[in-house]
Phi, psi and omega in degrees: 000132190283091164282173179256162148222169177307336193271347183297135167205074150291116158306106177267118201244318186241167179262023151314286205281348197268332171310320181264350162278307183315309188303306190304308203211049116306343166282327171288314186277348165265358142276316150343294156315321161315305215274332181272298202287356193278336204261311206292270191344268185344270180003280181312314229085349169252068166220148032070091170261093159189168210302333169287300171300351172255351192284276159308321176292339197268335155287330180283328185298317159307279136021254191344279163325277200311322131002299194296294158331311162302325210262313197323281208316332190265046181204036165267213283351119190183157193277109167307316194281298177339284266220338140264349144315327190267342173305296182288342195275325140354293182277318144327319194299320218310308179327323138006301195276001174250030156252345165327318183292329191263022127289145186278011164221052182321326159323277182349293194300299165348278181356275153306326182300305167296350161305311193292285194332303177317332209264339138274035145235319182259145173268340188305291161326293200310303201290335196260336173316347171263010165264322188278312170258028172199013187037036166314126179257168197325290192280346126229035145310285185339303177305314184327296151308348188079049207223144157248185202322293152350307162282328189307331201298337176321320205265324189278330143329301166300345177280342193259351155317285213305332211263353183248330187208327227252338192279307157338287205286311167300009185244298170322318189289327174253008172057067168250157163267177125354290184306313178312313195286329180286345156284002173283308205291318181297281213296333179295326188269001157274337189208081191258015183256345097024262135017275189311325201287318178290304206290314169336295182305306162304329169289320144322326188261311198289354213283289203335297190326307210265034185252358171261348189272354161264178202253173219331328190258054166273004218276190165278142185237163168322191187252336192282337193290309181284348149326271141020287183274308168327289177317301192308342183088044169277332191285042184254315207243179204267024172289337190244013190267346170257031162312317160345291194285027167223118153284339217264298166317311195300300195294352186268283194328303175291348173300293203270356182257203190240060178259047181320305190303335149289164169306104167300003186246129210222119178240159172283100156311148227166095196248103180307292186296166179245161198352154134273133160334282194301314192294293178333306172311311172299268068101298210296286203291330163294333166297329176069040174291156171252166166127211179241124174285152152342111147347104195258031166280157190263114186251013178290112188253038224263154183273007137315140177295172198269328183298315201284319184314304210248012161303000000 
């Protein structure tokens, strides 16, 4: 039977396998689980250390787990303890969605919201948020990250997920139509400094929550520091993957890093729709990039349109 340890980030691929995993390192995730809402609570200001809150924290933490359980199989292949921090962090989030209404673009704020959400629950979400806000394309994520041409393919894989099912699913979660996502795409093209100026504003109020679900060594760091990781080969792991949510972070990293293929200076792009293919192809041949490109099958059978996709 397949365990976990704490040191551990076992890939769980069928839902077979997460059946005979769960009995064995129920006990981990439901310590995991303390320890992430305790650090959440501390976070908000609402905890307590005495008996009544550990008490409470030990039904929610049970709560959670068995939830988590339900949830896991329809997000495999995935990292379990990973997918369960973003889980909770989710369920913390939730409140979140009832300032959507008292925004001057409630779609919008949805929107983003279900972005953010994917992007703690998904690496898929994460990797592509430098596409949705800043209209990074694969190959320079890669350069960003410090990543070279081989590992890069890692970043075009999560972009042809999020472009197949994860972008669909973020959307679905926060309950947009169709119709909804394409008044975004009319309003971004009538008013796009308009437009720019609401996801600024809305990204201010939703960033705080989802900058507290990451964990501790996420913080914004010094200019000598993020050196530091860059050499050491950190844009490998997830230390250097939330950069999306800092414009501030983004611009020290492209100041110091071996980010040639960027603008140095990275301002907000603002993309409704996900990666494009066709764009990508375009990208590929101004660059005079090598490799192997994506796959340009369409493999989606998702009842969103192909126009809203390649948009």
């Amino acid at each position: 039977m397949k365990t976990l340890s704490p040191s551990m980030n076992g890939v769980i691929n069928s839902p077979q396998e997460f059946n005979q995993f769960i009995p064995a390192n129920f006990s981990y995730f439901l310590e995991r689980s303390s320890s992430h809402i305790r650090r959440i609570l501390q976070d908000m200001g609402q905890w307590a250390d005495n008996s009544a809150h550990e008490k409470l924290l030990l039904r929610l933490s049970f709560d959670l787990v068995e939830r988590f359980i339900e949830y896991c199989p329809s997000q495999l292949p995935c990292r379990p303890s990973l997918l369960l921090d973003g889980f909770i962090s989710d369920y913390f989030g939730r409140p979140q969605e009832s300032k959507a209404s008292s925004t001057s673009n409630p779609i919008l704020y949805r929107y983003l919201d279900g972005l953010l959400n994917r992007a703690v629950l998904s690496r898929d979400g994460l990797i592509c948020l430098f596409y949705h806000l800043y209209g990074m394309k694969p190959v320079e994520v890669g350069f960003l990250l410090g990543l070279e041409e081989g590992q890069t393919q890692r970043i075009y894989k999560n972009f042809a997920r999020w472009r197949q099912k994860g972008w669909f699913q973020a959307t679905e979660e926060v309950g947009l139509t169709t119709q909804d996502v394409q008044s975004l795409v009319e309003n971004q093209g009538a008013n796009p400094e308009l437009f720019n100026q609401q996801v600024r504003d809305n990204l201010q109020e939703l960033l705080p929550f989802y900058r507290k679900s990451d964990p501790p060594y996420y913080p914004c760091l010094e200019d000598s520091k993020w050196h530091e990781m860059l050499r050491e080969g950190y844009g490998f792991d997830y230390r250097m993957w939330h950069l999306p949510l800092c414009l501030s972070c983004m611009n020290v990293i492209t100041r110091i890093g071996d980010s040639f293929l960027l603008d140095p200076t990275i301002t907000l792009n603002f993309h409704v729709s996900p990666h494009s293919l066709k764009d990508e192809e375009i990208s590929w041949r101004a660059h005079g990039a090598h490799g192997s490109k994506p796959s340009s099958r369409n493999k989606t059978g998702h009842r969103y349109s192909r126009d809203l996709q390649m948009a």
